[in-house]
Each structure stands twice: as C-alpha cells, then as structure tokens.
C-alpha positions in Angstrom: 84.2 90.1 6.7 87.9 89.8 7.0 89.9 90.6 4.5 93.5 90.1 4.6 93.9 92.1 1.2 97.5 91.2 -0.2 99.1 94.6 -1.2 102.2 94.2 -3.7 102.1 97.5 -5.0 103.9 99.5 -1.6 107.5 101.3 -1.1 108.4 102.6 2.0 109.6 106.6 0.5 110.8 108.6 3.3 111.8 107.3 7.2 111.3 111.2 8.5 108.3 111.8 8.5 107.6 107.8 7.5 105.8 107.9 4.3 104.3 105.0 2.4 103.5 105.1 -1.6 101.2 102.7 -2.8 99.5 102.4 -6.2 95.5 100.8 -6.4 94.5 99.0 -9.5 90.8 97.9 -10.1 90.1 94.4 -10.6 90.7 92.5 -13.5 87.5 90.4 -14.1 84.9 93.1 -13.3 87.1 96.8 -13.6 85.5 97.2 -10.0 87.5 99.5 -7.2 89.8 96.3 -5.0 88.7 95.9 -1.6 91.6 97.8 0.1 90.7 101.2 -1.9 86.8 100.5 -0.7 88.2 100.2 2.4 90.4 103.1 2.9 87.6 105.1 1.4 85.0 103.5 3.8 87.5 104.1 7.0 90.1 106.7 6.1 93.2 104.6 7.1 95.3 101.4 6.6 98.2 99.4 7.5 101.1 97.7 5.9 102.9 94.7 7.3 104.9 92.7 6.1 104.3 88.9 5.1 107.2 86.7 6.3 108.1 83.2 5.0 105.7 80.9 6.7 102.9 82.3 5.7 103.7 83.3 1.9 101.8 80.7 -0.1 98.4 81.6 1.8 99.1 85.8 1.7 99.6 84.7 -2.1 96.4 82.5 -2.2 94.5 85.6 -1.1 95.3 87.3 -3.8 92.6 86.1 -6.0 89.6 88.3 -7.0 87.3 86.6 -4.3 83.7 88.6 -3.6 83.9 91.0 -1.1 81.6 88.8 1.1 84.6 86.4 1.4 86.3 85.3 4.6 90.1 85.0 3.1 91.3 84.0 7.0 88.8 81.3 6.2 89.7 80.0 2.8 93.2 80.0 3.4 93.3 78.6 6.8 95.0 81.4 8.9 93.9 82.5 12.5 93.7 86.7 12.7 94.9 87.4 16.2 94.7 91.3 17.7 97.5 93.2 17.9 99.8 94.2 20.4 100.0 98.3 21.0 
C-alpha cells in the first residue's frame, strides 16, 4: 500500500559522511509503532525528501493516523511517479 509517511521529526547533522537524525514517536490514538518505523524495520532503509510548496497542504493531509491498509496517494489525490537514478 503506499504510504507517503510525512516525517517532521528529521535534521540533516553532518554533510561528510551525510548523516540524517530523526526521532519516531508511536501513534497517538492507539500507542502503536508509526508506519515509517514498521517500515524501516520491515526493509532496513528509508529516504528523506523534501516536500516543496505545491504540494504542502496534501503532505500535511497525510499526516493523519490513517490504518496501515490506507492508500494516502489515493486520499489526497497525488500521482507517485518513479524516480530518476
């Protein structure tokens, strides 16, 4: 299911070797782990970009406690497209 997982707690640390800090909280209606720990635990990496303007109000939408079985592309009406390497 995709997940576009809005991240707000992140600082960039260190630009040799780059280093990312970021702090996981559980979920505040059920104390369950957030869907971006389970995955990190389920795949053993992540990423962090960087939201810009135009799409702020639906990056913000998706922060709301949805069920893991959620489609967030979906609710908030964005379009995932790959990315370029």
């Amino acid at each position: 299911v995709l997940n576009l997982a809005p991240f707000s707690f992140f600082n960039g640390v260190c630009s040799n070797p780059p280093t990312v800090l970021f702090s996981v909280v559980r979920r505040g209606t059920d104390n369950q782990k957030k869907d971006t720990l389970v995955n990190i635990e389920a795949t053993r990496q992540f990423v962090v970009n960087v939201v810009s303007e135009p799409i702020v109000e639906p990056m913000n939408t998706c922060a709301t406690e949805w069920p893991p079985n959620v489609d967030e592309f979906a609710e908030v009406g964005l379009t995932p497209v790959p990315s370029l390497k």
